[in-house]
C-alpha positions in Angstrom: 67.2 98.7 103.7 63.7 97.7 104.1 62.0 96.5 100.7 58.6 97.7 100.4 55.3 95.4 100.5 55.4 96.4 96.8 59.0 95.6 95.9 59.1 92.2 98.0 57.1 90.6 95.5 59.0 88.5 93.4 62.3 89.7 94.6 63.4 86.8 96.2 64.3 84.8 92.6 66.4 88.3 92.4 68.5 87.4 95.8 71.0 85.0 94.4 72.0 86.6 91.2 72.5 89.7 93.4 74.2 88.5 96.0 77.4 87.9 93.9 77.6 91.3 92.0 76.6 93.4 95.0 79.6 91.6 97.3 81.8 92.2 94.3 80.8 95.7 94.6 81.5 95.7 98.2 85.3 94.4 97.8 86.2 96.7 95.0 85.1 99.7 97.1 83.6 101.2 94.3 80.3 100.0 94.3 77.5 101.8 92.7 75.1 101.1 95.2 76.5 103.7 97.6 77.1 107.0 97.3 80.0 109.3 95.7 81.4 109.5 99.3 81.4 105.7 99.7 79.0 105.9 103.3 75.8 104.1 103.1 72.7 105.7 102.2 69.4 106.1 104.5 66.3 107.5 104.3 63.0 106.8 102.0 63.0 107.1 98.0 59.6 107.4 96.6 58.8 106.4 93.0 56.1 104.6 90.8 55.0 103.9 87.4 55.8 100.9 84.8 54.6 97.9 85.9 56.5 96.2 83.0 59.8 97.0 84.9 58.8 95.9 88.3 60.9 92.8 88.4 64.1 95.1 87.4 63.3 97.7 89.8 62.4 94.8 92.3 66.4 93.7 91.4 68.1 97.0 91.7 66.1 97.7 95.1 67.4 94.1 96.5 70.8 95.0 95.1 71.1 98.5 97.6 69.6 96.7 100.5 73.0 94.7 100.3 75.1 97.6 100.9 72.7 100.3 102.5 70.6 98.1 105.2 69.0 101.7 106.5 67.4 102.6 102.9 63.7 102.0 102.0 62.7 102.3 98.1 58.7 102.3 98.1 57.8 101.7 93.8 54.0 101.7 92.8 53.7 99.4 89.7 50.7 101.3 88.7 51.6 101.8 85.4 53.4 104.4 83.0 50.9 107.3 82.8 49.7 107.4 86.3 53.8 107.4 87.4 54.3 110.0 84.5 51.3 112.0 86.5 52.8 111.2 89.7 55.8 112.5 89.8 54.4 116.0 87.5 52.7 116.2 90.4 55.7 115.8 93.2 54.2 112.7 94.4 56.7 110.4 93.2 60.7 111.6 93.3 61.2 109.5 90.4 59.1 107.6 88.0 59.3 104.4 85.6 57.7 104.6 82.2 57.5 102.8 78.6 58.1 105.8 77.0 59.6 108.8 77.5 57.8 112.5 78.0 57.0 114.4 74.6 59.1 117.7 73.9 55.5 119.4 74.2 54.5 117.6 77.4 58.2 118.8 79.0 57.1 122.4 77.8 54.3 122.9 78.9 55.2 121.1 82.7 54.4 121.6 85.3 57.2 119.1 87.1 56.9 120.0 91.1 59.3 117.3 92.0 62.0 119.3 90.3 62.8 122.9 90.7 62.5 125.2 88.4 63.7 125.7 84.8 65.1 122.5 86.0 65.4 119.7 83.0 64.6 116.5 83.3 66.5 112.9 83.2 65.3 110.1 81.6 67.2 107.0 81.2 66.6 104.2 78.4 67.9 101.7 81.5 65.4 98.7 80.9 65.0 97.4 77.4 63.0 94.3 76.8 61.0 92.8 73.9 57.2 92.9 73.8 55.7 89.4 73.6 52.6 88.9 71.2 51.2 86.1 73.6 48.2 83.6 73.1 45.9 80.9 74.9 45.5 78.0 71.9 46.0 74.4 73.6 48.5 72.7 71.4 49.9 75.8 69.8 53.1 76.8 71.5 54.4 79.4 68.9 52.9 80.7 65.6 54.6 83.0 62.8 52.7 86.0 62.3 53.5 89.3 59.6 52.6 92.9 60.8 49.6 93.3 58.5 47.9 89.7 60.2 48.6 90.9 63.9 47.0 93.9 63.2 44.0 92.6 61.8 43.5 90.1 64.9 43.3 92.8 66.8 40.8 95.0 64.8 38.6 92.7 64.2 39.3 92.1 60.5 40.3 88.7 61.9 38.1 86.8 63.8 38.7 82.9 63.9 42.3 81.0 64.6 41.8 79.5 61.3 41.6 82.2 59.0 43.5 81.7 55.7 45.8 84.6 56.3 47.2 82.5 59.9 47.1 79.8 58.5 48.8 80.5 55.4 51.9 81.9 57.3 52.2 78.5 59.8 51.7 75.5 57.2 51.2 72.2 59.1 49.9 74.1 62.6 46.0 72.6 63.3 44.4 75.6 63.7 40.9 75.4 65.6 37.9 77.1 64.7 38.1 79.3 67.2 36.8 83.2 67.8 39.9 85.4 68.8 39.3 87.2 71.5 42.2 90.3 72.1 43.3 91.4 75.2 44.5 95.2 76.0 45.5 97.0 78.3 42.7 99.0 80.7 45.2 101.3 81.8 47.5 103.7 80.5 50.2 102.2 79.5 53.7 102.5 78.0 53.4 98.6 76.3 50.6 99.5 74.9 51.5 103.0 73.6 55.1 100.9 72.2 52.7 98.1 70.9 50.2 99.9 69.2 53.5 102.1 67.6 54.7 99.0 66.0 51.3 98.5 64.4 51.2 102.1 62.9 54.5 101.8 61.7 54.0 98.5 60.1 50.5 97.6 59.2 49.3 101.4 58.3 46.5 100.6 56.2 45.3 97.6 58.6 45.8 99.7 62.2 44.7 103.3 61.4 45.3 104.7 64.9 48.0 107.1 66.1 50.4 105.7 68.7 48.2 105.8 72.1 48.9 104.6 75.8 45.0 104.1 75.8 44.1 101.2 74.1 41.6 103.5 70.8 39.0 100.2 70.3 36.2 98.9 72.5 36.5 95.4 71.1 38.2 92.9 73.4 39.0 92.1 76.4 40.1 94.8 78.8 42.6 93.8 81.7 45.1 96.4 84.6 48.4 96.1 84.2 50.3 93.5 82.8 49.6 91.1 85.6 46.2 91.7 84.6 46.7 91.3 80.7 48.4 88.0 81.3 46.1 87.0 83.9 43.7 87.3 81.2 45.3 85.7 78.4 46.2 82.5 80.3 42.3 82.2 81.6 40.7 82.4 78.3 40.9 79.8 75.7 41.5 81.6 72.0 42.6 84.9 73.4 45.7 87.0 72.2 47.6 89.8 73.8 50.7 91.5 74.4 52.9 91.8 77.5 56.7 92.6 78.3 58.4 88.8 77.4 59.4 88.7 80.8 55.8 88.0 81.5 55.0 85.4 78.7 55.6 82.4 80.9 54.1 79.1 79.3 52.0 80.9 76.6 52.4 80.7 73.2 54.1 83.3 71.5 54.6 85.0 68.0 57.7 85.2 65.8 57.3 88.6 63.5 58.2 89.2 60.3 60.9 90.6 59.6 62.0 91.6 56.2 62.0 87.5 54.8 62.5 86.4 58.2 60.1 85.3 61.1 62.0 85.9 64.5 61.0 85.1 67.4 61.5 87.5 70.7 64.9 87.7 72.8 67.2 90.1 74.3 69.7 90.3 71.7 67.4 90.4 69.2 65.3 93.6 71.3 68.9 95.6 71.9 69.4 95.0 68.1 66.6 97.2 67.4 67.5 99.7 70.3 71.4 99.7 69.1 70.2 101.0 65.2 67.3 103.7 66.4 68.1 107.2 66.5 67.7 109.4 69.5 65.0 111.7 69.3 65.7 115.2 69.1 65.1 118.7 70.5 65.7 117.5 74.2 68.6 118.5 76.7 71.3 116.3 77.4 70.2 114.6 80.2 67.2 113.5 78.6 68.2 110.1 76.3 65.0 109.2 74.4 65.3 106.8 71.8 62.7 107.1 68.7 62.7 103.3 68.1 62.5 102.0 64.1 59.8 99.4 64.3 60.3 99.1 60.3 63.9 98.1 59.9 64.6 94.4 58.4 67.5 94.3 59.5 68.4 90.1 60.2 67.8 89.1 63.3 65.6 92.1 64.9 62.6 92.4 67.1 60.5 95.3 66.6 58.4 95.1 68.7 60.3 96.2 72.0 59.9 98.7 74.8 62.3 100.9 75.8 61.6 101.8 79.6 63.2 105.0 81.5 63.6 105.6 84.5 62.7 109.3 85.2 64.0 112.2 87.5 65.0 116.0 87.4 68.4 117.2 87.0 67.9 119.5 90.1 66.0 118.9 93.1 64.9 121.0 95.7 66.3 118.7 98.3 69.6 117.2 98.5 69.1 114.4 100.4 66.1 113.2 97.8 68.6 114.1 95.3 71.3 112.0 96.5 69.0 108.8 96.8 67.7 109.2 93.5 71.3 109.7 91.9 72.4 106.2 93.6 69.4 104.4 92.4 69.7 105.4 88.8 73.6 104.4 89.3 72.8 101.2 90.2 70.3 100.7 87.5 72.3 101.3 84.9 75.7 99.8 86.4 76.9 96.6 84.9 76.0 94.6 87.6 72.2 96.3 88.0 71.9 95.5 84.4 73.0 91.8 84.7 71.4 91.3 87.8 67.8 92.5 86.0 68.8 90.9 83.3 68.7 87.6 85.2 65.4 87.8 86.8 63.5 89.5 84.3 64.8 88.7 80.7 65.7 92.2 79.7 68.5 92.8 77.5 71.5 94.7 79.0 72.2 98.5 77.9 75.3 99.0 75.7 78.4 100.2 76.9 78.1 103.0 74.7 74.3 103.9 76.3 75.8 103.8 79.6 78.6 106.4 79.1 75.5 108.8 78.0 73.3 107.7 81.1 76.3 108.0 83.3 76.8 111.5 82.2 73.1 112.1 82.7 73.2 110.5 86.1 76.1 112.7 87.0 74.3 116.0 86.2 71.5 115.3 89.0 71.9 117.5 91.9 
């Protein structure tokens, strides 16, 4: 398989991790980056979306070039709602997003990649923390509670040294410095997760409904999370949010949690996944988790995205069908998940998820 312009970038720190799992898929015979039959795939798989997942989706495209040298997978980092759009629209075969569609969105359709009265498959395959990230030289990490986050990124706090940051990080020098936010320009699944965790938990600081467009003009604007961190590393005093795959040297934020302040990780991210109930209403290839941003649970992050890849049960043709089946098996396979779990940070679905996203996987046709 040929990787994409897009999907070269970055891949290469994916190559070694890969190379071990995918030759141990190769020697079993099983190997979930080839299909049911066991021959090697071909052809061209079209999809687009998340740009948060584009290092995982970089991974699980490297890992089927090892055993299908004749496939090309062309993914679009673009961002959640113009992937969402995309594949509606029969652009895209599959898509990546930070969220999954709404029961009203999946009613009132169109979907012309699928057929049909066919239902759609989304799968919870990459889960990964959110990172709160900042620019303040000196200032590697700083405890923050919901209410304070929220409030720097209003507007109700405006300076680094406010009494309600400083009164949470005793013995951090904290310059008098303007804040200056950074969001998200485009639609996007981080920011519809980011500004959930807000509602959820600051309510009467951050008045606005869930959103994958950022609702204030305040700020600084930036595309994509390249762009959002871009942003945030050239700007002295600036604060933003980004998958933690992303953070890099910035500093970041332990929340508050319950009595606790905990900083981001995987474990701590699937945590949050493992106790959330799975929304309702859908059919049973569609696994969308409604996340519980207000647990205290010990040792949870809240602030987490749950990314899906996207597909329809039935496709019109079965040669698209079969690539997109062997993708989304690779994705979610043990290996796929420790392999993007080694180049981007994420934190590895559950045994229990993957029986349910197998099943999914196995209804597409």
């Amino acid at each position: 398989m040929k990787i994409s312009r897009i999907a070269q970038v970055g891949a290469v720190a994916a190559i070694a991790a890969l190379t071990l799992s995918a030759c141990a898929a190769n020697e079993s015979g099983a190997g979930a980056a080839e299909n049911d039959g066991g021959a090697q795939l071909s052809g061209n798989l079209v999809g687009g979306g998340a740009s948060s997942q584009e290092v995982a989706v970089q991974t699980w495209t490297a890992g089927l070039q090892t055993a299908n040298p004749d496939l090309t997978i062309d993914y679009d980092p673009a961002g959640s709602g113009t992937g969402r759009e995309s594949f509606q629209a029969g652009a895209f075969a599959f898509a990546g997003s930070d969220r999954a569609f709404t029961t009203d969105e999946i009613a009132e359709g169109p979907f012309d990649a699928c057929v049909d009265g066919s239902d759609l498959v989304e799968l919870p395959t990459y889960i990964s923390p959110i990172a709160v990230i900042f620019n303040l030289e000196g200032v590697d990490s700083l405890n923050l509670d919901p209410a304070t986050v929220a409030g720097m990124f209003t507007g109700a706090i405006t300076r680094w040294n406010d009494p309600a940051i400083a009164a949470l990080n005793e013995g951090v020098e904290l310059p008098d410095l303007a804040i200056t936010p950074v969001h998200r320009s485009d639609d996007s699944g981080t920011t519809e997760n980011f500004t959930d965790y807000l509602f959820q938990t600051a309510p009467d600081v951050w008045t606005y409904e869930p959103d994958g467009v950022w609702p204030l003009d305040r700020g600084e604007a930036a595309q994509g999370t390249s762009g959002l961190v871009s942003a945030v590393e050239g700007g002295e005093g600036t604060i933003g949010y980004a998958d933690a795959s992303r953070a890099g040297d910035l500093g970041t934020v332990a929340i508050q949690v319950g009595d606790e302040f905990v900083p981001y990780s995987p474990e701590a991210a699937a945590r949050v996944v493992d106790a959330s109930p799975q929304d309702e209403g859908r059919a049973a290839t569609d696994i969308a988790i409604a996340i519980d941003r207000t647990t205290t649970e010990p040792g949870v992050y809240p602030i987490v995205l749950v990314s899906y890849l996207i597909g329809c049960a039935e496709y019109a043709d079965s040669a698209t069908a079969e690539l997109v089946k062997a993708f989304f098996s690779y994705a979610a396979s043990a290996e796929g998940q420790e392999a993007a779990a080694a180049a981007a940070g994420n934190a590895p679905i559950s045994d229990t998820l993957r029986e349910q996203i197998d099943a999914a996987i196995d209804a597409i046709n």
